[in-house]
Every structure is written in C-alpha cells, then in structure tokens.
KEBA-7166 format. One record per residue (C-alpha): residue number from 0; residue in one letter; x negated, y negated, z negated. Coordinates in steps of 0.05 Angstrom, whole numbers, always signed. Layout:
   vopa   keba       c1       c2       c3
    NUM      A        X        Y        Z
...
This chain:
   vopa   keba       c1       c2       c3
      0      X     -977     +182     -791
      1      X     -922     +226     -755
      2      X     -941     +228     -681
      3      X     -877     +255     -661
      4      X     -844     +194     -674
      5      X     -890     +170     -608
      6      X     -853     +220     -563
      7      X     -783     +229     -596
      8      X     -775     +141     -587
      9      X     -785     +145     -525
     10      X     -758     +207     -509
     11      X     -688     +185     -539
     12      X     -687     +120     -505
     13      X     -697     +164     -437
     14      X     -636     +212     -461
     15      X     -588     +158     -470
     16      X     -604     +125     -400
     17      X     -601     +191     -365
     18      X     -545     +218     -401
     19      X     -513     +156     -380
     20      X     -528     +155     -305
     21      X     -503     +231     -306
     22      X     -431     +209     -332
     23      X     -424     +157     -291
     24      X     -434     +194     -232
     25      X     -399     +256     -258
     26      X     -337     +213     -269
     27      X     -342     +175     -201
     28      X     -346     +246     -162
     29      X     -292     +277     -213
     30      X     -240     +220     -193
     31      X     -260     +221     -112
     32      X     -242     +300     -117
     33      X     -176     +288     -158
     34      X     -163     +234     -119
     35      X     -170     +257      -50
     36      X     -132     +315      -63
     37      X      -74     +294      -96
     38      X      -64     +253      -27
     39      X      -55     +315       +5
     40      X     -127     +317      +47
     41      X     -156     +383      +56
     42      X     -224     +351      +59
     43      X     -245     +304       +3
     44      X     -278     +226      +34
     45      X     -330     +217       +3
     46      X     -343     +133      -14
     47      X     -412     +108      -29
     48      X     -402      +58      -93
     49      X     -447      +19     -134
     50      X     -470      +28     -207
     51      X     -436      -35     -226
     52      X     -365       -8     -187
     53      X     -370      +69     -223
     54      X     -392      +20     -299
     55      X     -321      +42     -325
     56      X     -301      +99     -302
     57      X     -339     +150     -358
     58      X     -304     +107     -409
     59      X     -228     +112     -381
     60      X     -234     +185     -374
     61      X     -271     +190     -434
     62      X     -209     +160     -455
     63      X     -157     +207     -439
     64      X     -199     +268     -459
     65      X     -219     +255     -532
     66      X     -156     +226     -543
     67      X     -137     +303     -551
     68      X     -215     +327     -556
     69      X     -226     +287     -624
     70      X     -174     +314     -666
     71      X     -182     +380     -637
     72      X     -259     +380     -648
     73      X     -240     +362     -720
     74      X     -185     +415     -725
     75      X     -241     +461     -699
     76      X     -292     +442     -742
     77      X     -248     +454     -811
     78      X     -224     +527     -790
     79      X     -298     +548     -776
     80      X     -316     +529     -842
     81      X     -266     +557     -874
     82      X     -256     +625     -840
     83      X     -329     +631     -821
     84      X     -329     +646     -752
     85      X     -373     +590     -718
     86      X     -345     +601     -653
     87      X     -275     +566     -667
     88      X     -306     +501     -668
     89      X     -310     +510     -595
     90      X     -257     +551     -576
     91      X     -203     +502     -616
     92      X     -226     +438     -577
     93      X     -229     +474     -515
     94      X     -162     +507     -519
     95      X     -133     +435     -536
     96      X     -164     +394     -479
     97      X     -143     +453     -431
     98      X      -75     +444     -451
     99      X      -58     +371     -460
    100      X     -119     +338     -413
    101      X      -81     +343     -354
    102      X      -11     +315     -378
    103      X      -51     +252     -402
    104      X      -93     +250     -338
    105      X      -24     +254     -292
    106      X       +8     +203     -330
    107      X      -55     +165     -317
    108      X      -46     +172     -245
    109      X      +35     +158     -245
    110      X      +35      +97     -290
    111      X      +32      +23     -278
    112      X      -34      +20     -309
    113      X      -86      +72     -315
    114      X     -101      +75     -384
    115      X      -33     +100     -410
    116      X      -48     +170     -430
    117      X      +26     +192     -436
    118      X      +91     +179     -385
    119      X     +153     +209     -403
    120      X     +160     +223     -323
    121      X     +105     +272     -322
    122      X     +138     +326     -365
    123      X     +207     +319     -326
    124      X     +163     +328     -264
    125      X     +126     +384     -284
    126      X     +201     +421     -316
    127      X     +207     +425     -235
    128      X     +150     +464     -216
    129      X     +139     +518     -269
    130      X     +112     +570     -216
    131      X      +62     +517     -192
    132      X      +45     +499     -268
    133      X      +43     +566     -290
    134      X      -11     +580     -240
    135      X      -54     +517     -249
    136      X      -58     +531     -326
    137      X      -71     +606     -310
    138      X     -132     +580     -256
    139      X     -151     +529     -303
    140      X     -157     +578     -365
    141      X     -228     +601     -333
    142      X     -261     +533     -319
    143      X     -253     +507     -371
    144      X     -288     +560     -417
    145      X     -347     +563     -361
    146      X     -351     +486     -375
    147      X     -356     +493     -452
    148      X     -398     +543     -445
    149      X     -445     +513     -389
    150      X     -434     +445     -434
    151      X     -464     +478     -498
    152      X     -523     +515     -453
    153      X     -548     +443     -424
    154      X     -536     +402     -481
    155      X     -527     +439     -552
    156      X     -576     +491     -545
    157      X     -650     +487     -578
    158      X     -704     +521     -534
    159      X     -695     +568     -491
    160      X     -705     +529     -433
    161      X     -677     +571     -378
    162      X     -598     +559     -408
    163      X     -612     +486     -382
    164      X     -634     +509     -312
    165      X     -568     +560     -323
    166      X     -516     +518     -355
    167      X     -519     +447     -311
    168      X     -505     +483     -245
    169      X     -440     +510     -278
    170      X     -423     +452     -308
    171      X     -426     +416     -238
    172      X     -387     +473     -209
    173      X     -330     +473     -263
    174      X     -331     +401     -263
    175      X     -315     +399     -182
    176      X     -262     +460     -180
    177      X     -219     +432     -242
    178      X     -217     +362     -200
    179      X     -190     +410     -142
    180      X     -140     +437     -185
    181      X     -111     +379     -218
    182      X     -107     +340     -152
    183      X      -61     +401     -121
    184      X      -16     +398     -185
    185      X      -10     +327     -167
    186      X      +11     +336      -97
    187      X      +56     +381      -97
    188      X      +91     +345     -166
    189      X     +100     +286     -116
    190      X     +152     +320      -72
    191      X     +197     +326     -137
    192      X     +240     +275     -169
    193      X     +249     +233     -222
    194      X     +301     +269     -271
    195      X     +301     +207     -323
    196      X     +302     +148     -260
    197      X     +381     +122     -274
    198      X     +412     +103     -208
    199      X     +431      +24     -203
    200      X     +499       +8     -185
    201      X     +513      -31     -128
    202      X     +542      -93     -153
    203      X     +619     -108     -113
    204      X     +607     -169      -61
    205      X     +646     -226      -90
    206      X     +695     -245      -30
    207      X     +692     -318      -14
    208      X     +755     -357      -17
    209      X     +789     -386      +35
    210      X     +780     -458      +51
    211      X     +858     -475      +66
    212      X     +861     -544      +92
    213      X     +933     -590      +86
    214      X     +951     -632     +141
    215      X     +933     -700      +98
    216      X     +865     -677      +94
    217      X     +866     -651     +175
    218      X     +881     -721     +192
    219      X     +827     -764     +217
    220      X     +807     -816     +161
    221      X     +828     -891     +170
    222      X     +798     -940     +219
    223      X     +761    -1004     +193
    224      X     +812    -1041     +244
    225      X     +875    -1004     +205
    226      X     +848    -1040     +136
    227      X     +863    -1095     +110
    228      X     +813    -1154     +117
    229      X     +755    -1166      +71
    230      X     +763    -1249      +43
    231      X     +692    -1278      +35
    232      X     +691    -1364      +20
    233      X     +642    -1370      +68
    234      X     +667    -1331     +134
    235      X     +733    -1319     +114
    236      X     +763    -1251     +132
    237      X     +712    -1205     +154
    238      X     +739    -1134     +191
    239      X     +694    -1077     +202
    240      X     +671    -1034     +268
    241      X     +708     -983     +281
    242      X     +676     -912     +285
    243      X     +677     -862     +334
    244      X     +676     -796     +295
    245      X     +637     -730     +323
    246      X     +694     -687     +335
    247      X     +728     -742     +377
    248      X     +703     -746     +457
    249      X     +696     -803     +490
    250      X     +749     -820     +533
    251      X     +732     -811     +602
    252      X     +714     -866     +650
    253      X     +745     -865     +710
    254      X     +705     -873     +780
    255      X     +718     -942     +820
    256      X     +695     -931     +890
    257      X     +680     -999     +931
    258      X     +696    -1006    +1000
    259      X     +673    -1069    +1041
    260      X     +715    -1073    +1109
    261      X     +688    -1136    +1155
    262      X     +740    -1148    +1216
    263      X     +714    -1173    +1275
    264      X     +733    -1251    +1297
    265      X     +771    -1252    +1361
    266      X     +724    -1301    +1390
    267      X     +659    -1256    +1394
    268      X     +654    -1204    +1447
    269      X     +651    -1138    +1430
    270      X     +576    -1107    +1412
    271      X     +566    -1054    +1463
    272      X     +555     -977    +1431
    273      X     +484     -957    +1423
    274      X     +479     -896    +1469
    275      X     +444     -844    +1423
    276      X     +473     -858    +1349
    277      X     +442     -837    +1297
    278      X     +470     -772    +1278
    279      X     +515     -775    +1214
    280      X     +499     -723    +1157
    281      X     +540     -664    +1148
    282      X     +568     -646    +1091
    283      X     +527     -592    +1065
    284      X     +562     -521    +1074
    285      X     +559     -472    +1013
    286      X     +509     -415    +1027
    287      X     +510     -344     +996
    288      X     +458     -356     +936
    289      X     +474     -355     +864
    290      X     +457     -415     +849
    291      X     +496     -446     +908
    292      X     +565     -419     +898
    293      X     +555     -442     +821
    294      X     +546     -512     +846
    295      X     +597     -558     +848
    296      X     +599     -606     +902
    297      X     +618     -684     +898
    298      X     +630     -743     +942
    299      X     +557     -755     +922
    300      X     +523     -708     +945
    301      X     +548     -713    +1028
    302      X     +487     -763    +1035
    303      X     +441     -706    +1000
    304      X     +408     -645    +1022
    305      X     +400     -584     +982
    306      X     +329     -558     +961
    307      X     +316     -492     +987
    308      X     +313     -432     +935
    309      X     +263     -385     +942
    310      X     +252     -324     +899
    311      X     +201     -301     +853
    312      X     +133     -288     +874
    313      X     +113     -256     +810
    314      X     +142     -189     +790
    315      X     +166     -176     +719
    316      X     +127     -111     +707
    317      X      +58     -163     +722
    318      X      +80     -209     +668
    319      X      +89     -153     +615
    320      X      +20     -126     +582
    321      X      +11      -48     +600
    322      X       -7      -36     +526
    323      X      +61      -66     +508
    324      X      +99      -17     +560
    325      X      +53      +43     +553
    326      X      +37      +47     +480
    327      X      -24      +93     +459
    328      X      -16     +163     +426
    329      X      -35     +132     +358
    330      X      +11      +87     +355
    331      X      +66     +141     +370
    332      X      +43     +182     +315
    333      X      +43     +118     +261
    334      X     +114     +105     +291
    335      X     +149     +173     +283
    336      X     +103     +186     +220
    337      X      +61     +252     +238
    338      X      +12     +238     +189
    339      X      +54     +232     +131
    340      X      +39     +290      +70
    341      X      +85     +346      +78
    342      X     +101     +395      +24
    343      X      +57     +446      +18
    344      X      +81     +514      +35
    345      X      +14     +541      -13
    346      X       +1     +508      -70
    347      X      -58     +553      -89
    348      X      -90     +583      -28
    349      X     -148     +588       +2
    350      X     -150     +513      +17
    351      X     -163     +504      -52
    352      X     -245     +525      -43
    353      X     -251     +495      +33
    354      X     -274     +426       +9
    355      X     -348     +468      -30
    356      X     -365     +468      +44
    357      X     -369     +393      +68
    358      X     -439     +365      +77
    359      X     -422     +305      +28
    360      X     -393     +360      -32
    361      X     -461     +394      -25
    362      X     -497     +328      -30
    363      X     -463     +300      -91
    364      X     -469     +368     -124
    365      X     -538     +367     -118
    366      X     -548     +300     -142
    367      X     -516     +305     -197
    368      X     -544     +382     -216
    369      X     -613     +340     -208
    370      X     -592     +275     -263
    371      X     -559     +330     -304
    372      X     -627     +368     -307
    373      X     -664     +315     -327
    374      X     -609     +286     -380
    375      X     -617     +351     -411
    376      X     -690     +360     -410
    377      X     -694     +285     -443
    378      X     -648     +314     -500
    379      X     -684     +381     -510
    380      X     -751     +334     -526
    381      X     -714     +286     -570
    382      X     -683     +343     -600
    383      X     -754     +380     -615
    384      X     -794     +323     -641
    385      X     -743     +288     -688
    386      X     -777     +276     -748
    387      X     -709     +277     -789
    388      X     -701     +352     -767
    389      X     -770     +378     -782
    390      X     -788     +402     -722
    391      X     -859     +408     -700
C-alpha cells in the first residue's frame, strides 16, 4: 500500500480550499485598490466584506484575464516546443495579458454590465491620452514580469522552499501596485470624451394652433325658455329651467332701506326731553393704518366700532430656523462642489506609492502574504507526494 496517498488526499483537498480563500481575497483587495483610485482618492477605503459578498469576484476577473491568458498560454506553449526555449511559454502569456488585460478590465469598468470584456469607448478614450498610456504600459512592463515570476516561485516551483517564502511577498506587492496603476489610467481617461457618442438633435417644438372662435360660436347657447315646448299626454307642454351659465354674474340686487316715521297725535302733550341723552355713535373716522385706509366704509358700519390693530409680537428672524439662514461649511462645499475630482495635473507621481503607507494597505497585505503562504505550502506537499508523479 502507497502511504503517500494518506498525505497527498488530504493535502490536495487543503490546496484547493486555501488556494481558494487566497483568490478570493486577492480579488476583493485588487478591485478596492482599482476602485478607489480610479475615483480619484489619494488614499484607498478600505471595506470589510463577507466571504459570501467577495464569492464572485475571483471568477469575473478570472474572466477578463484568461479571456486573453488562455490563448496566449496556448500560443506560448506551441512556440516552446517547437523552438526549444522553455522560457516562451511564460514570456508569450505574460506579454499578452500585459497588453490586452487592461483594455478588457476598463471596458469592464465603463460598460452597463461588468462582464463585457470589450467597449468600443475604451480605445477612443485611450487615442486621447497617449502620453498617459504610454507611461502606464511602460510602468506596467515591470510588474507584470515580477508577478510571473513571483507566480511561478510560489506556485510552479518543486522544492526549494525558500522561492515560496520569496515569491508570495512579490506577488502581493505586484498584485497591489498594478491595481494602483490601472485605477490612475482610469481617472484621468474620465476627464476625456466620448469620440463615437453622436449628439441628438433637438427635435423643433410643434407650435400650437390658434383656437379662432366665430361669433356664432361666441354667442351664449339657447335658453330652455327660448325652445319650443316639450308635448307629453299626460302634462301637456313641459318647458325647462333656465340656466345661469358661469361666465354670466348675477345681476346685482339693489339695497331697499326701510324707514318707519310715527307722527305725533295732536291730542297728547309733548314728552319732555330726557336731560342726559344717550350719546349717538360717531361715524368712525379713518385712521393712518394699512388696513384702515384699505377699508371701505358703508351705511353699515356707523353703528360699529373698529377692532384695534396691533402689530406683531413675534419677529420674522424667530420664526426662521438658524440652520436654514446660517447654513454649515459642509453644506457650502456640497453646494458649490469642492469635492468634486479634478484633473490631475500628475498622472504618475509620487502619489502613485502614498497609499503602501495606510494602516489598512499594510494589514491586507499581510493577510493575504499569510493565506498565500500557506496556499502554496499545501501545493508544494500535494505536489511531492502524488503518487501519479513518482515522487517519494
């Protein structure tokens, strides 16, 4: 009985969980890197996220990378064994993700859904830029050979133990600065514009006609009294109300004011005057306020007395909320905009290597240097004791 099959079962079952885990986070730390910086933030915000949240993303960027990795790998793969030289069936897959990668993974980002790999807008965007390109691809050029190379050290090599220890750092590292890259190529390809976007033409308001009444029609329509009678056999002729349109007022009422005058009989002496009468009310006089002069005064109102008018006891600025007239200096800045992206004047500057710094870059680097390690230690063991290879 073959006892390595004991170790190399279990030892490949632990390889594919941990090689697993390391994508998953890889690819959720690659995307908060490309994604915070193609915003425009100088410092990348780092977001906690579940397993179950990150479950897809190692499969859509696996997506957009062997969609040009595959073919090239196989391209590779030929010309090595037909030339001999071993090394082009890394250097050919390499060279063809380096150069196509980041077309698919913009057009990714541009696009109404994220797994179209190519948009026609991306190539008339970059046509704009080729200073800014030119330098990203000549930046680029670099990381991506230390990422094959740290790749093959952690993953592809047999033994020699201390390439693992060697390779995963720099596979982290590359990993990180290419994110950094890309997401500056993407920011500054946002302040350009869409070369194949037509222009829609304003479509002429249609004028509305005009509504041109004759006089027939301006006339008011006919009374039920103006008709001629309906004949029923029971009631006879039968004549409608008339109706008193909207447009027509009401014709006005006029005002009948009684008077009752009582003459004395010449029989009954005379009542004698009271000697303090009651003193008659005078006609109210018309004071200086508003609200006075505005008033119009009737035969009515001689018996009344006007309501005094006092003013306001509560001040305008109380009723107002100080937030309302005093507004805080954030909401200033989201009203004139401060905080919008400009251009940058840099593309690639120093700002490019600030964000290695943060406390949360150095944690998630060293997280996933640590599930890298042991991914790649689970593969070395699996690799030694596979029966199929005849390893001992």
């Amino acid at each position: 009985m073959d006892l390595r099959v004991l170790i190399f079962v279990p030892a490949l079952v632990g390889a594919a969980i941990c090689v697993f885990f390391f994508l998953t986070f890889a690819a959720h730390y690659y995307l908060t890197v490309l994604e915070s910086t193609a915003a425009g933030a100088k410092e990348v915000t780092w977001v906690s996220e579940s397993l179950i949240e990150n479950f897809w993303k190692p499969f859509y960027l696996a997506w957009l990378l062997c969609l040009w990795l595959g073919p090239a790998y196989v391209i590779g793969r030929t010309l090595a064994g037909s030339t001999g030289a071993a090394w082009l069936a890394l250097v050919v897959p390499v060279f063809v993700a380096w150069a196509l990668y980041p077309v698919s993974q913009l057009s990714s980002l541009s696009a109404s859904s994220v797994w179209m790999p190519l948009h026609p807008q991306v190539p008339a965007r970059l046509a704009q830029k080729p200073a800014v390109v030119a330098g990203f691809f000549a930046l680029t050029l670099p990381v991506f050979a230390l990422g094959g190379v740290a790749f093959r050290w952690a993953f592809l090599t047999r033994g020699e133990w201390h390439l693992l220890f060697l390779g995963m750092p720099l596979l982290v590292l590359a990993g990180f600065l290419y994110a950094r890259l890309l997401g500056r190529l993407a920011f500054a390809l946002m302040f350009t514009r869409d070369l194949l976007k037509r222009k829609k033409k304003k479509k002429p308001k249609k004028e509305k006609p005009e509504v041109t009444t004759t006089a027939d029609e301006a006339e008011s329509p006919a009374q039920p009294s103006e008709l001629p009678p309906i004949v029923t056999p029971l009631d006879g002729e039968l004549v409608g109300y008339n109706v008193l349109m909207a447009d027509d007022p009401p014709a006005p009422k006029k005002r009948v004011k009684a008077e009752v005058a009582e003459d004395e009989p010449a029989d009954e002496e005379p009542k004698p005057e009271p000697t303090s009468a009651p003193a008659k009310p005078s006609k109210p006089t018309k004071s200086d306020h508003p609200l006075e002069r505005a008033r119009t005064w009737t035969d009515d109102d001689e018996d009344t007395t006007p309501y005094g008018v006092n003013p306001s006891e509560v001040k305008d600025e109380e009723r107002i909320p100080e937030a309302v007239l005093k507004p805080s200096a954030e909401e200033l800045a989201l009203l004139d905009r401060r905080d919008a992206p400009k251009p940058p004047k840099r593309v690639w500057s120093a700002e490019v290597f600030a964000f290695f710094g943060q406390p949360g870059t150095i944690s998630a680097m060293v997280i996933l240097t640590g599930i890298g390690l042991l991914a790649g230690v689970m593969v070395r063991v699996a690799r030694d004791f596979n029966p199929a290879a005849g390893g001992e």
